[in-house]
N, C-alpha and C positions, 0 to 999 in steps of 0.2 A: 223647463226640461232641458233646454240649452248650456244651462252652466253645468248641472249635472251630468248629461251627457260629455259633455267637455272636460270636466273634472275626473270621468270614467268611475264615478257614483250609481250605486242604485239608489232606487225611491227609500229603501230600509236603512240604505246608510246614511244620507240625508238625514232622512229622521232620526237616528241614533247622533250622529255625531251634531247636530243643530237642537239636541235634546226637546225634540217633537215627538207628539206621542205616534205611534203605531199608525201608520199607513195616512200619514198628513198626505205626505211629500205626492203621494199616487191621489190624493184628493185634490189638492187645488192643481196638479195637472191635468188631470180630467173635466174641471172646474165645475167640482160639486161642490166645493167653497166659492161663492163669487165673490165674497168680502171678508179675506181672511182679517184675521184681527193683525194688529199693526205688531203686535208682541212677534206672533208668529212671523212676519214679514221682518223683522228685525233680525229675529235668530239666523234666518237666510240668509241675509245679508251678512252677517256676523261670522258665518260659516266659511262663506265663498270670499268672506273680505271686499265686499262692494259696497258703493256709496247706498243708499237705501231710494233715495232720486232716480238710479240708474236703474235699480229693480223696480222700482212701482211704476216708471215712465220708458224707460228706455232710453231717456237721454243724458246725453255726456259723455265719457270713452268708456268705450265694453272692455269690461276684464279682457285678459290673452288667456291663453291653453295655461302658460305658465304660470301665469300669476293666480289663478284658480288651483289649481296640484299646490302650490305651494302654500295657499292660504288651507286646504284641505288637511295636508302634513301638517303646518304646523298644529293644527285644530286635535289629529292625533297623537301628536307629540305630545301637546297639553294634557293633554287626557291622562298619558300613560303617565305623566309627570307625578298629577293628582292620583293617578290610583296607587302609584308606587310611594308616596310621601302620604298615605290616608288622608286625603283633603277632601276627595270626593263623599258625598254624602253614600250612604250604603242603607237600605232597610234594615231594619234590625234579625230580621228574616233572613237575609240572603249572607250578610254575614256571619250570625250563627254558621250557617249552613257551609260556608267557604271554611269557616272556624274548624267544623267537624269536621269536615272533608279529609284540609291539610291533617289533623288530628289521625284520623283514619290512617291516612299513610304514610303521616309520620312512624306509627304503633306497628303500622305491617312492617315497614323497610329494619323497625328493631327485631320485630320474630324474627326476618330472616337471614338476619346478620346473627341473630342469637345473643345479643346483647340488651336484652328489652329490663334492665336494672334499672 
């Protein structure tokens, strides 16, 4: 809870941005997980940019405020990187559906300019 806290994370962003599924991050802080799996534990570490020694012990030097925000930025930075160069994996569902969307109002913005040729 400390690095998120610190980071100015919620439990949802955690999990979104450590690509965990839906209400991890609020599970093993309550610690309805006592033994999360090591994968999980990695991704966190991976997140926050800390050693993975430091997470599962506590020892060694603790992240700072800054170097959590910045390992967090960068983590969205990437993201936005992959979703703007299609890298990121997409369901084939949700893209459809992004597909129609932009479609959708790509077809209105032509009705009502009145150029829909």
């Amino acid at each position: 809870m400390w690095l998120r806290n610190t980071a100015g994370l919620s439990g949802r962003e955690v999990d979104q941005l450590a690509g965990l599924t839906n209400c991890r991050t609020g599970s093993l802080e309550r610690g309805d997980i006592p033994n999360p799996r090591i994968h999980t534990v990695e991704k966190i570490a991976a997140l926050f940019d800390v050693r993975l020694e430091w997470l599962l012990t506590g020892q060694g030097r603790a992240p700072t405020k800054r170097s959590l925000v910045k390992a967090v930025h960068a983590r969205r930075v990437g993201i936005a990187d992959r979703l703007m160069t299609k890298e990121l994996d997409v369901e084939r569902t949700d893209a459809v559906a992004i597909n129609n969307l932009a479609n959708d109002n790509f077809a209105a913005g032509l009705a009502k300019s009145g150029s829909a040729d």
